[in-house]
C-alpha positions as semicolon CSV with decimal commas, in nm:
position;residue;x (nm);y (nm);z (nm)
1;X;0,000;0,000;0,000
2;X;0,140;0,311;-0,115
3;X;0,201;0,600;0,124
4;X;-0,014;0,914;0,227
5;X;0,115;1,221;0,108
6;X;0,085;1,618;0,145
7;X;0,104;1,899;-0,068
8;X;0,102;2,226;0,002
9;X;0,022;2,567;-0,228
10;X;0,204;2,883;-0,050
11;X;0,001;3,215;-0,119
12;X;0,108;3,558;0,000
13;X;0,020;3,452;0,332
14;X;-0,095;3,142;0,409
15;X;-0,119;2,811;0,235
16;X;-0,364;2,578;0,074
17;X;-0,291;2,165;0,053
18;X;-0,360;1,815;-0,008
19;X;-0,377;1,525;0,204
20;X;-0,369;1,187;-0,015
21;X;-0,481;0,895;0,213
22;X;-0,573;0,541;0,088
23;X;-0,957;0,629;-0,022
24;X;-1,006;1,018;-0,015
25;X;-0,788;1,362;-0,024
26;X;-0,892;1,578;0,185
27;X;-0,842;1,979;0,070
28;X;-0,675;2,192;0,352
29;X;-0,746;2,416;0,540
30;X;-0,993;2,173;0,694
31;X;-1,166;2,165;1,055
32;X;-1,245;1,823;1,225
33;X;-1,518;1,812;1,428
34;X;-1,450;1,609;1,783
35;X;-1,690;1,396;1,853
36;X;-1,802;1,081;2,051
37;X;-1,805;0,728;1,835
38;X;-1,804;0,470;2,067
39;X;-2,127;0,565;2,291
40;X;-2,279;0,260;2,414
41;X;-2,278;-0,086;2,297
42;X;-2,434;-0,019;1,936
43;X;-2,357;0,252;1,659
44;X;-2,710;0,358;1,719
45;X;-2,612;0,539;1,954
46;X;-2,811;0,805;2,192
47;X;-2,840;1,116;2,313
48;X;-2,663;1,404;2,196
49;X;-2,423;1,240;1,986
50;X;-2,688;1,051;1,816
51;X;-2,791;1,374;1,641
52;X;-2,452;1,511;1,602
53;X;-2,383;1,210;1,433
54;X;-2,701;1,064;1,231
55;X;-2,947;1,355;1,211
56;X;-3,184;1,225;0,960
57;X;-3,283;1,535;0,834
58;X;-2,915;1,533;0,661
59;X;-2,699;1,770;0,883
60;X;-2,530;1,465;1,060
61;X;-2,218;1,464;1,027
62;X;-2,162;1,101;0,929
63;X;-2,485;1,183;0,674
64;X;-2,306;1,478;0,513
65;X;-1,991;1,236;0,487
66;X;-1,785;1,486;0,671
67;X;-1,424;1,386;0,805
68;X;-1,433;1,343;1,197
69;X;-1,165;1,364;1,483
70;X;-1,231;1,114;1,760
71;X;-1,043;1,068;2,113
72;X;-0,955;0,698;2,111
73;X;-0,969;0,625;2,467
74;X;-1,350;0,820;2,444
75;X;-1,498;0,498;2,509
76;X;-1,399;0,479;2,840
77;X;-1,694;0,738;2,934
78;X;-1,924;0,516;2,745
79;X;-1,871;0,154;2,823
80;X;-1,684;0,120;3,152
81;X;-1,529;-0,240;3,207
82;X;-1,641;-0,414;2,894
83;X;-1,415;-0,575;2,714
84;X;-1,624;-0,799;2,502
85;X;-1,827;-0,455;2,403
86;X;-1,495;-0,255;2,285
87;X;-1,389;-0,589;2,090
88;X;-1,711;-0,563;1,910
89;X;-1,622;-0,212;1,791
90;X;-1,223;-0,344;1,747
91;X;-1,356;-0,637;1,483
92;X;-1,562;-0,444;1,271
93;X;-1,395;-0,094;1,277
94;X;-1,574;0,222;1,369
95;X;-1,691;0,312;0,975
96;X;-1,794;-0,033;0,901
97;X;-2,073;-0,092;1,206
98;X;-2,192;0,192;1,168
99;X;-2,281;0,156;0,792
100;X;-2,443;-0,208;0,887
101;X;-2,618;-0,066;1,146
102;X;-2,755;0,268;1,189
103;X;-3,114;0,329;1,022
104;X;-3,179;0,501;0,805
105;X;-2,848;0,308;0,640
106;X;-2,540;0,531;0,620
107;X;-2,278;0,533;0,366
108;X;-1,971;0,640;0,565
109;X;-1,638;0,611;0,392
110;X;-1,489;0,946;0,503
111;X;-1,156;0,989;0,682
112;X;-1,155;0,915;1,083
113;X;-0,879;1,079;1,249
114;X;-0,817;0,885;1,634
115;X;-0,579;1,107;1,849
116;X;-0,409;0,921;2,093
117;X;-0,593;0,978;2,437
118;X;-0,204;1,104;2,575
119;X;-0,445;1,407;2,707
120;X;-0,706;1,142;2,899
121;X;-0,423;0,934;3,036
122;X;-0,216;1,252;3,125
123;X;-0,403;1,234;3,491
124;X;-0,522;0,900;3,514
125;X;-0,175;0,742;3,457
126;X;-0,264;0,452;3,680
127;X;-0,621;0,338;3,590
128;X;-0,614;-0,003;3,495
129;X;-0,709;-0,072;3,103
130;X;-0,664;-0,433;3,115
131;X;-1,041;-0,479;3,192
132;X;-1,039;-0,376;2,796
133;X;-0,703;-0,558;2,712
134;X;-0,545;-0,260;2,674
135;X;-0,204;-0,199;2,866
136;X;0,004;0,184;2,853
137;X;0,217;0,134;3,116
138;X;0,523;-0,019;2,910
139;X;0,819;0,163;2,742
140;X;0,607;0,044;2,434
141;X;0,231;0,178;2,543
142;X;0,212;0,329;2,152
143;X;0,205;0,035;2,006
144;X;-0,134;-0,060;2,218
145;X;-0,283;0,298;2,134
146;X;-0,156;0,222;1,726
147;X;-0,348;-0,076;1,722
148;X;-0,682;0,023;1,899
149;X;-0,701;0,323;1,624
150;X;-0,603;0,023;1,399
151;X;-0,896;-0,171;1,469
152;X;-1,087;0,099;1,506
153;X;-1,020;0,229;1,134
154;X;-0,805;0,536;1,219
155;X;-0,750;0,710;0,814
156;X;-0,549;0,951;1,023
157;X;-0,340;0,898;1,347
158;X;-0,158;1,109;1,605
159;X;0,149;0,982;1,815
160;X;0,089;0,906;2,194
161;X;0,191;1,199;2,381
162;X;0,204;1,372;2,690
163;X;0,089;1,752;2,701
164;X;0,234;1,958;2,895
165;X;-0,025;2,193;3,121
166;X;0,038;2,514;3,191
167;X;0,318;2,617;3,455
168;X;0,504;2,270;3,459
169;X;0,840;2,274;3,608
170;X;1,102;2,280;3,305
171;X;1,242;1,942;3,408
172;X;0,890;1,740;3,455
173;X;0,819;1,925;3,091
174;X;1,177;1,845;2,935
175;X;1,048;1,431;3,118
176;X;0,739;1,460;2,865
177;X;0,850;1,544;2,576
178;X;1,136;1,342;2,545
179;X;0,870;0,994;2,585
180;X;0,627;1,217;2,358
181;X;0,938;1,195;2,062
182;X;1,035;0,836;2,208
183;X;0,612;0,754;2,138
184;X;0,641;0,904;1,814
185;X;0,950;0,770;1,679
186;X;0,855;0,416;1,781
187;X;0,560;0,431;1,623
188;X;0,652;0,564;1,288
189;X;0,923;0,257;1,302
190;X;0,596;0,001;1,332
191;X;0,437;0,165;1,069
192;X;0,682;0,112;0,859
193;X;0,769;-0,253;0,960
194;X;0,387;-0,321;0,902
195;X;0,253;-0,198;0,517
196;X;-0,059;-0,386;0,589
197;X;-0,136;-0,052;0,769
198;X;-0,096;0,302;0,629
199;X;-0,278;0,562;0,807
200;X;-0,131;0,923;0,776
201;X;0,039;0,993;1,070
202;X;0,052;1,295;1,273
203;X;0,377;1,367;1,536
204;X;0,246;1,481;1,817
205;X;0,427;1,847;1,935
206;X;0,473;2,022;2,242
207;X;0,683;2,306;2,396
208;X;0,591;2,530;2,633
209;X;0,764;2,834;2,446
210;X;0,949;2,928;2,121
211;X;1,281;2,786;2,233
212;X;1,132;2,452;2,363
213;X;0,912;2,397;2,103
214;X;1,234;2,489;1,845
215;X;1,446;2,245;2,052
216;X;1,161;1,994;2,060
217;X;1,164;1,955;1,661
218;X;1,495;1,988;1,597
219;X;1,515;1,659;1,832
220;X;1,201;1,491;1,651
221;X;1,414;1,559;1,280
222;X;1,751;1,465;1,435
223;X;1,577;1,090;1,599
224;X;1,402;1,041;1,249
225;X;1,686;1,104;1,093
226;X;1,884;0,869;1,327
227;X;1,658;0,596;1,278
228;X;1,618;0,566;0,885
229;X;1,310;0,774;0,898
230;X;1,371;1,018;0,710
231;X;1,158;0,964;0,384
232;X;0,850;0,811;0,608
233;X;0,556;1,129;0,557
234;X;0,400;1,212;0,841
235;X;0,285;1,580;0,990
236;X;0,310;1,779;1,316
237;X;-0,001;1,799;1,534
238;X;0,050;2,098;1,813
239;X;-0,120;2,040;2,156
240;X;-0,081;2,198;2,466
241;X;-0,222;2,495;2,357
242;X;-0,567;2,494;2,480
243;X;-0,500;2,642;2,834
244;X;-0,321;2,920;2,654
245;X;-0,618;2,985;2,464
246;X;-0,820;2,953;2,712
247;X;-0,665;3,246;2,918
248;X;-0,621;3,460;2,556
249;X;-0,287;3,388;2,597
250;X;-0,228;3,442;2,229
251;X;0,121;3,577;2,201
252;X;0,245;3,220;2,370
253;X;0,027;3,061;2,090
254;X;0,198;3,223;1,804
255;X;0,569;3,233;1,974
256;X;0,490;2,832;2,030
257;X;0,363;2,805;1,681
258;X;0,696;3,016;1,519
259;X;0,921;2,832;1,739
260;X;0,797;2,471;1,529
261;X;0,770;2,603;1,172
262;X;1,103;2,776;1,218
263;X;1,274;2,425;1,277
264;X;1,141;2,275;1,001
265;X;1,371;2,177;0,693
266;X;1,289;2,396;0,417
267;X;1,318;2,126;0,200
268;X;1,006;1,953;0,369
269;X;0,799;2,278;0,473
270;X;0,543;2,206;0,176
271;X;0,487;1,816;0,248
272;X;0,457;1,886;0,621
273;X;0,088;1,949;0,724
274;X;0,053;2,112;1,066
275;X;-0,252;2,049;1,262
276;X;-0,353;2,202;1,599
277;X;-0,551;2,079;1,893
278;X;-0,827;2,232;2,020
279;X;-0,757;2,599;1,928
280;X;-1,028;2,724;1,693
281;X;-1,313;2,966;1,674
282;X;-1,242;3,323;1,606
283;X;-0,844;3,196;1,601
284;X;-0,903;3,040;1,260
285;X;-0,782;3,297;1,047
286;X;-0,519;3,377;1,261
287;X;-0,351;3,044;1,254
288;X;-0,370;2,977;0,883
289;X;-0,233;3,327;0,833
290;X;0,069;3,127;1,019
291;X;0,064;2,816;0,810
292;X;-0,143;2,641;0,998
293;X;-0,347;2,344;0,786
294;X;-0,575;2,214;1,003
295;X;-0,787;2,257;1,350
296;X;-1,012;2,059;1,543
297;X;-1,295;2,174;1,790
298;X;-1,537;2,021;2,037
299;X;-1,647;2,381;2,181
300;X;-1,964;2,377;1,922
301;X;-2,065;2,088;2,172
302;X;-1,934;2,256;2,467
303;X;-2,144;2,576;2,426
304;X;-2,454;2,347;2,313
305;X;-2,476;2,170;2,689
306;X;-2,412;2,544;2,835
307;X;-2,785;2,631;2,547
308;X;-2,545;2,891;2,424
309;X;-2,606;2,926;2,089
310;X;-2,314;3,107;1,824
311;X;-2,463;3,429;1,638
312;X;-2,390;3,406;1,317
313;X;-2,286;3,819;1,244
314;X;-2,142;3,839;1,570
315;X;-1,993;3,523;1,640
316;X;-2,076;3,567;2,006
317;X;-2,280;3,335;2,251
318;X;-2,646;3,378;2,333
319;X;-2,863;3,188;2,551
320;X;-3,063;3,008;2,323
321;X;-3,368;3,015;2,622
322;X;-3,329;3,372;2,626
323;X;-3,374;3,447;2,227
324;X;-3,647;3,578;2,064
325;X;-3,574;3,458;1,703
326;X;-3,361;3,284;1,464
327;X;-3,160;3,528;1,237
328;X;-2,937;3,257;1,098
329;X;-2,980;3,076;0,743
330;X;-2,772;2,776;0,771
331;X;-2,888;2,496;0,708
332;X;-2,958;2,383;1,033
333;X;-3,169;2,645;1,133
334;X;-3,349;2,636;0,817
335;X;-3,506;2,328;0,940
336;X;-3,572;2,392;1,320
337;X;-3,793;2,623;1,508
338;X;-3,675;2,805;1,807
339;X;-4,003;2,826;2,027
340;X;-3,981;2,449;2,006
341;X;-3,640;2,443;2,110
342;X;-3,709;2,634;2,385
343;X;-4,067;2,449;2,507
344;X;-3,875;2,132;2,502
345;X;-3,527;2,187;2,649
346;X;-3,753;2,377;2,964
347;X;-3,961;2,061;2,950
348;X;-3,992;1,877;3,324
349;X;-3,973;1,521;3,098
350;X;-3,651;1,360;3,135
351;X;-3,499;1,036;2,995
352;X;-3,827;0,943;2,766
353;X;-3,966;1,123;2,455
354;X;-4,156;1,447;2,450
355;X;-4,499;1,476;2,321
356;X;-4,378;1,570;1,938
357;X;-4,145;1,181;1,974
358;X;-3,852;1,361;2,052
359;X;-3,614;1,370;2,277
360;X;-3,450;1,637;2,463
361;X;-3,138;1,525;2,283
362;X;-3,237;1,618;1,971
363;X;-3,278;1,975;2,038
364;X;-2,910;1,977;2,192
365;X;-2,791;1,837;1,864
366;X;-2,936;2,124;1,675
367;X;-2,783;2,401;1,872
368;X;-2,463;2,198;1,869
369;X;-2,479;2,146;1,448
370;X;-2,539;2,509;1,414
371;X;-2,280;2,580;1,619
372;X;-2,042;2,382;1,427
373;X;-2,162;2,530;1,068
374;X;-2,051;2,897;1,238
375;X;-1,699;2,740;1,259
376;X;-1,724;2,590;0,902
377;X;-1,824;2,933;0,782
378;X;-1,514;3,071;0,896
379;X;-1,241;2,798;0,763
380;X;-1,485;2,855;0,394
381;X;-1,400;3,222;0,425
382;X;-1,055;3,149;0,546
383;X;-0,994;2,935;0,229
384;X;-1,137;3,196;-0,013
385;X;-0,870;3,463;0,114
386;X;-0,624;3,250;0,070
387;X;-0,671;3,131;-0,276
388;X;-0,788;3,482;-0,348
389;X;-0,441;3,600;-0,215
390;X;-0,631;3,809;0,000
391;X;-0,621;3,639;0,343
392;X;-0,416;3,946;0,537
393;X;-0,738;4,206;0,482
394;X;-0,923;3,957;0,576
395;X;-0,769;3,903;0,883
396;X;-0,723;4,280;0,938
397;X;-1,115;4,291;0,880
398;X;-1,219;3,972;1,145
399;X;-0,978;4,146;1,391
400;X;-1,167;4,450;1,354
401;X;-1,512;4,256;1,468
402;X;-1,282;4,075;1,734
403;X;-1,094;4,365;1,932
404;X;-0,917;4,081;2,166
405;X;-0,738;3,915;1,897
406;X;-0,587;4,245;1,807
407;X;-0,304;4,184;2,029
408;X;-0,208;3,890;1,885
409;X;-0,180;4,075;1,497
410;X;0,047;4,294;1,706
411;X;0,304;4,002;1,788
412;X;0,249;3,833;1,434
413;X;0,340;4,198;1,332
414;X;0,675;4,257;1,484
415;X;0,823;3,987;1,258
416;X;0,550;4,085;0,982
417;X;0,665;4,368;0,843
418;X;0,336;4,449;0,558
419;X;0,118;4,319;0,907
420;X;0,240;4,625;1,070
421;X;0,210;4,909;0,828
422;X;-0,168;4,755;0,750
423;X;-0,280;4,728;1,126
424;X;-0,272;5,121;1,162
425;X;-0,606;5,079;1,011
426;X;-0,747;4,958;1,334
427;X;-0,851;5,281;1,584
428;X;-0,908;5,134;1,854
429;X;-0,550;5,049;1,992
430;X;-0,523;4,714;2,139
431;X;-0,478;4,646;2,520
432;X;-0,131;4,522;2,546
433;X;-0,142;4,160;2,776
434;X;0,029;4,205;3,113
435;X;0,260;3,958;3,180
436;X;0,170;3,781;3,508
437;X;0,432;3,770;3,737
438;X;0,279;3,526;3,967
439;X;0,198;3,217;3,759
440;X;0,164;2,937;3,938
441;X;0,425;2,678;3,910
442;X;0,276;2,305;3,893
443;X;0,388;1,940;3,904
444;X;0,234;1,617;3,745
445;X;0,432;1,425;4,035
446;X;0,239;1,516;4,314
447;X;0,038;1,180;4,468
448;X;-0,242;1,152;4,693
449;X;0,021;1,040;4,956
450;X;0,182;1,476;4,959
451;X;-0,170;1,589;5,173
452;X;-0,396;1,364;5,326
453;X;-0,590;1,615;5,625
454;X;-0,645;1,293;5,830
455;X;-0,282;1,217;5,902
456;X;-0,160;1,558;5,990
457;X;-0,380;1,591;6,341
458;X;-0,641;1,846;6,168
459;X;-0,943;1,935;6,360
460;X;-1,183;2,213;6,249
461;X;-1,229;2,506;6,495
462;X;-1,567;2,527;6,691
463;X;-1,719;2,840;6,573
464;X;-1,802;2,710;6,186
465;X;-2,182;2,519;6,191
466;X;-2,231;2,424;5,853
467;X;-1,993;2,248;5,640
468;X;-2,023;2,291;5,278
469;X;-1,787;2,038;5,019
470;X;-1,755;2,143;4,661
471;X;-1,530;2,035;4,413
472;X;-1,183;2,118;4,350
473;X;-1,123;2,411;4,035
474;X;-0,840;2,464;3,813
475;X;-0,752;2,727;3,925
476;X;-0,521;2,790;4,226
477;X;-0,588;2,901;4,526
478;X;-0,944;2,744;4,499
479;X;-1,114;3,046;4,652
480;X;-1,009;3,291;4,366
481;X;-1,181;3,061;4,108
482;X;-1,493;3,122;3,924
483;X;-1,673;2,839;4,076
484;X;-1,546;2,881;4,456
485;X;-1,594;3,263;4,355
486;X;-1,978;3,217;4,247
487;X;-2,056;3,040;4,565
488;X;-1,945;3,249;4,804
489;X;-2,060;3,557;4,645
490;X;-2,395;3,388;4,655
491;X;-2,357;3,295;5,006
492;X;-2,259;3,630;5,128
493;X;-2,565;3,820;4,930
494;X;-2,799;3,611;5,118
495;X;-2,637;3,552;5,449
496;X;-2,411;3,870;5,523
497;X;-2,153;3,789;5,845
498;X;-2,326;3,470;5,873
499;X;-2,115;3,321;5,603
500;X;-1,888;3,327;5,855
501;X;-2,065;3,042;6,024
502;X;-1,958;2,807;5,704
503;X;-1,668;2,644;5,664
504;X;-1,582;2,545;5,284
505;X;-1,389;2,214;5,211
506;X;-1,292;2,155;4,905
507;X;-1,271;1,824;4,789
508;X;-0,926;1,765;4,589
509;X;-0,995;1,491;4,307
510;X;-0,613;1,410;4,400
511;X;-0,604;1,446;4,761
512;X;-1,003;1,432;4,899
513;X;-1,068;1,695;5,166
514;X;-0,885;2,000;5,186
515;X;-1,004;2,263;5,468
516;X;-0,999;2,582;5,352
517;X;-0,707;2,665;5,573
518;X;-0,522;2,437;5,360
519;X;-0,531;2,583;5,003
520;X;-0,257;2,790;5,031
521;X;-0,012;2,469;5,101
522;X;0,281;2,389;4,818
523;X;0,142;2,058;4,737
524;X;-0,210;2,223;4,725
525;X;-0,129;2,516;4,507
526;X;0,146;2,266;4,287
527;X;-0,055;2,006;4,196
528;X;-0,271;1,976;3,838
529;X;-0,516;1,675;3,824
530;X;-0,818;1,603;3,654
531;X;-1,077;1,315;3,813
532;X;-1,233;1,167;3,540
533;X;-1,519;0,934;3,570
534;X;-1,396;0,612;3,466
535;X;-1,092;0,638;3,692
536;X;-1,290;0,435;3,934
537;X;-0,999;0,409;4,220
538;X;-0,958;0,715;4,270
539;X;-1,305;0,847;4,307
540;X;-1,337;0,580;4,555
541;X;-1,033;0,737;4,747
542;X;-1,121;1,032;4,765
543;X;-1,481;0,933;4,880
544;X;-1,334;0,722;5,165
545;X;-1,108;0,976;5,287
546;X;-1,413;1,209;5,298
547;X;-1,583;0,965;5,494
548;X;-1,333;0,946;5,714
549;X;-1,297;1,297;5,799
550;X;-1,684;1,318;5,843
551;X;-1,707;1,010;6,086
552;X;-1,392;1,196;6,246
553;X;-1,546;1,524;6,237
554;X;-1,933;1,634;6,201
555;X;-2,044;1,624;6,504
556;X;-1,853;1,948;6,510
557;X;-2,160;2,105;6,264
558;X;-2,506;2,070;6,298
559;X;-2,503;2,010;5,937
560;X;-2,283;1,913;5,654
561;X;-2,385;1,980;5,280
562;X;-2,171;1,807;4,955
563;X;-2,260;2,048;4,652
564;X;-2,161;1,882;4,313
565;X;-2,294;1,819;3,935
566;X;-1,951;1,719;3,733
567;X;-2,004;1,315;3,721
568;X;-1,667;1,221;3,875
569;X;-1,700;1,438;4,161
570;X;-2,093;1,368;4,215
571;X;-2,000;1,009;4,221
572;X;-1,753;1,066;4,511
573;X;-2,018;1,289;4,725
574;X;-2,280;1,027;4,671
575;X;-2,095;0,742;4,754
576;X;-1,942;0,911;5,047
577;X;-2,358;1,002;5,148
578;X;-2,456;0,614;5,120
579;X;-2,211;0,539;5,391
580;X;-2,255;0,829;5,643
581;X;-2,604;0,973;5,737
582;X;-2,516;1,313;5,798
583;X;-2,435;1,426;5,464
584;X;-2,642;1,612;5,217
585;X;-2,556;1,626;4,852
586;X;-2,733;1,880;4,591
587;X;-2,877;1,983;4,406
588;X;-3,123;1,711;4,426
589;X;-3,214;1,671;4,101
590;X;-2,952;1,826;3,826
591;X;-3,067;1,785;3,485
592;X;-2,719;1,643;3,414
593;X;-2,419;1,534;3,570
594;X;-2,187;1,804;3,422
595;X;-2,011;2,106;3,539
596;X;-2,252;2,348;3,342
597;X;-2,499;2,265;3,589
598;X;-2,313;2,406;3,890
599;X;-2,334;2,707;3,749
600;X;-2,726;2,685;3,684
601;X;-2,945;2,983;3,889
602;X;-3,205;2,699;4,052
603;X;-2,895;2,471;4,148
604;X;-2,730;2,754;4,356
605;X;-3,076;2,863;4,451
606;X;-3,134;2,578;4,625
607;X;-2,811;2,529;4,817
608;X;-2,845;2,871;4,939
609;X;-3,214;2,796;5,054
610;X;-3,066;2,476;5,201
611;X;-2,753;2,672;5,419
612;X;-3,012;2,964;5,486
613;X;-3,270;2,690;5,636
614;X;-3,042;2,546;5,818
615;X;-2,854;2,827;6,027
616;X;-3,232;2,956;6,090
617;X;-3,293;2,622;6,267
């Protein structure tokens, strides 16, 4: 079987191309939507996915034929602890059973692109994946992850890596990249020991600046080289970047992003396709102005389990309960109506049809597919600039709309020359990101074993009544973050000084309960972790050391109130509630286990009404 192979077109600015694989080309710029494949123990799938996926009124994306990015360790949310199940999927391939049995019949044959799962096992390094005969824990872990998206019918592949979140010490982050290359290289060597199987493969890439990310690929050409690589094709997938976007970090971005292309032989710049995680949107334009080829995005998704729904002039989210009509002509929209969309997402039916036969699902798959057809609007007028030869007033022009990405024209400017003399045009001048000279420092190496409250003598002081659990946030200390942030702010409106009478303890999905006191500890402000629901152990850790602290510790409080909706962490309050009487856990009755719904007004409502009814006892 003959090769894939790129080919790139260089414009003015920016760069059109073709991807050859075994049954299709794919024409560059391109976005792959993420989505969810394996979701239950049949390709017929169900809820939202289902009409992401197979929306029979053709805007599906496996209807329209589309290309698709899937996480290959997704299944993991989906199927816990069936092997026989995933081996169903592994015989027939992910295209194949779904063409035999979805109804109406489907006629998928376009490309699948399976990343890795690095970013899934990145904090769940020790959950056990033998229950699916799957093993990562060896020096050769890629070859497992090659032949899942082998069976699976990855078109497209990207290396097993390990990104690197933000603030990681230099030498845990130097530790990561070198078994990222190590992955990479070892699995472009079984590729090419095994012709039977030819996806196109994608080297995973990560640096956490322009020097490390230089350094990084000057190591991934020099090991290729090394190893009698250097004709096998294969292109450069960036990741890592999503916290940075997340913050509007975009200078990082682009210094990242100049830092790879710049250490890539001219002689292979044009057969080189560069693909970037998760960084999309309104950065579209931006990134292809930079060479970029290709993007993928699960935010259309994202915003459709917030109801947020994309305007299409302003690009900007709206909540789709709140809107009073539909302005947009795609051809999603064409087919839905939006007081229907709003009757039966505020519908009290749950987990059974509505009265029109459908169910609530469906109507999160519409926002979702419109969502996604903003996005594609963008890459389509991307790709007209460019061919056009016309892509830097374009950008000059979606800057404009977008004041916030006007910062990061300036840094593409000071090496961009025509950039600079052009952006004058924009009046409003651009506020100039302060660096922040107190970014927190984190480790990957912290265990549960660096804090555990019940071995260090804690006891709470006397004067706090009610104690209130919520989960853990990103962000460091816990009390500055959005979530710990809302709460409190909530509390305090309602109770004034009596706030005072609660004391908050958060519960760590690394370390269980931390006291407030606590969060300004090293290995409490050091540590990044992310409990995920399948990771099965630790959720039951943490939920026994929470036990343990309340048979230790409520009689202290006359009551004691867990206050969760993200699955992992709702999991761990509930099982913590069947074995200790005392404990509360709300809401009641979320609509869905998912962090959205800590933020929704009735869920805080009633956790306030609780605390309120409580002290008033």
């Amino acid at each position: 079987m003959e090769l894939s192979v790129f080919s790139a077109k260089v414009f003015s600015h920016g760069r059109t191309g073709e991807l050859h694989l075994a049954h299709t080309t794919l024409s560059t710029p391109i976005l792959f939507p993420v989505v969810c494949l394996i979701t239950g123990t049949t390709a017929r799938g169900g809820g939202l996915w289902k009409y992401v996926l197979q929306a029979d009124v053709s805007n599906g994306l496996l209807r329209r034929n589309l290309p698709v990015m899937s996480q290959v360790l997704h299944f993991l949310d989906f199927i816990p602890n069936r092997v026989h199940e995933l081996n169903k999927w592994r015989n027939l391939g992910i295209q194949r059973r779904y063409n035999q049995e979805v109804s109406p019949p489907l006629q998928y044959n376009s490309a699948i692109f399976l990343d890795s799962g690095g970013f899934k096992l990145l904090w769940n390094k020790n959950v056990d994946l033998s229950v699916y005969g799957l093993s990562v824990k060896s020096d050769k872990g890629y070859e497992t992850i090659l032949e899942l998206q082998r069976d699976l019918g990855g078109d497209i592949v990207a290396t097993l890596d390990y990104p690197l979140p933000p603030g990681l010490t230099e030498s845990e982050a130097k530790e990561w990249m070198d078994k990222s290359i190590k992955n990479a290289v070892g699995t472009a060597r079984y590729l090419q020991k095994n012709p039977d199987y030819q996806p196109f493969l994608y080297v995973a890439a990560h640096g956490q600046d322009r020097a490390s990310m230089g350094d990084y690929m000057k190591q991934v050409f020099k090991t290729f080289q090394e190893k009698d690589l250097n004709n096998f094709p294969f292109g450069l997938a960036v990741g890592s970047l999503v916290p940075l976007r997340g913050a509007h970090k975009y200078s990082a971005i682009i210094e990242i992003l100049r830092g790879l292309q710049e250490n890539i032989p001219e002689s292979r710049r044009n057969q080189i396709p560069i693909h970037v995680f998760g960084v999309t949107g309104n950065m579209i334009p931006i990134l292809a102005y930079l060479g970029i080829d290709s993007f993928d995005s699960s935010t259309y998704v994202q915003e459709a389990r917030s109801l947020n729904y994309i305007d299409p002039k302003t690009r900007r989210t709206y909540p789709v309960l709140e809107m009073e009509e539909l302005t947009c002509n795609c051809p999603v929209c064409q087919q839905v109506n939006l007081e229907e969309i709003q009757s039966s997402l505020t519908s009290e039916i749950r987990g059974r049809p509505l009265p029109n036969g459908h169910y609530k699902s469906k109507y999160y798959g519409d926002i979702a597919l419109h969502n996604l057809e903003m996005d594609f609007r963008v890459v389509k007028e991307t790709r007209e600039a460019i061919e056009a030869d016309s892509l830097q007033e374009y950008l000059i022009q979606h800057a404009e709309k977008f004041p916030k990405l006007q910062s990061a024209l300036e840094v593409i400017a000071k090496e961009d020359e025509s950039l600079g003399v052009r952006l004058t045009r924009i009046v409003s001048a651009p506020q100039k990101q302060k660096a922040n000279l107190s970014e927190r420092v984190v480790s990957l190496k912290y265990t549960p074993d660096d804090f555990n409250i019940l071995n260090n003598g804690y006891c709470p002081t006397k004067d706090r009544r009610v104690l209130l659990i919520i989960p853990c946030s990103g962000g460091k200390p816990y009390s500055k973050s959005r979530s710990h942030r809302l709460i409190g702010e909530r509390l305090e409106q309602a109770l004034g000084k009596k706030t005072e009478l609660i004391h908050k303890v958060t519960l760590s999905g690394l370390y269980g309960p931390v006291p407030e006191e606590s969060e300004n500890e090293a290995a409490i402000l050091g540590y990044d972790f992310r409990l995920e629901p399948f990771n099965q152990a630790q959720i039951d850790l943490i939920a026994n050391r929470l036990v343990s602290y309340l048979n230790r510790h409520s009689d202290r409080y006359i009551a004691c109130i867990g206050y969760a909706t993200s699955r992992a962490y709702r999991t761990a309050l509930e099982q913590a509630a069947q074995q200790v009487s005392c404990l509360c856990v709300l809401p009641t009755k979320p609509k869905t286990r998912r962090l959205t719904e800590f933020f929704r007004q009735e869920n805080v409502a009633e956790l306030v009404e609780e605390v309120i009814t409580t002290l008033n006892k």
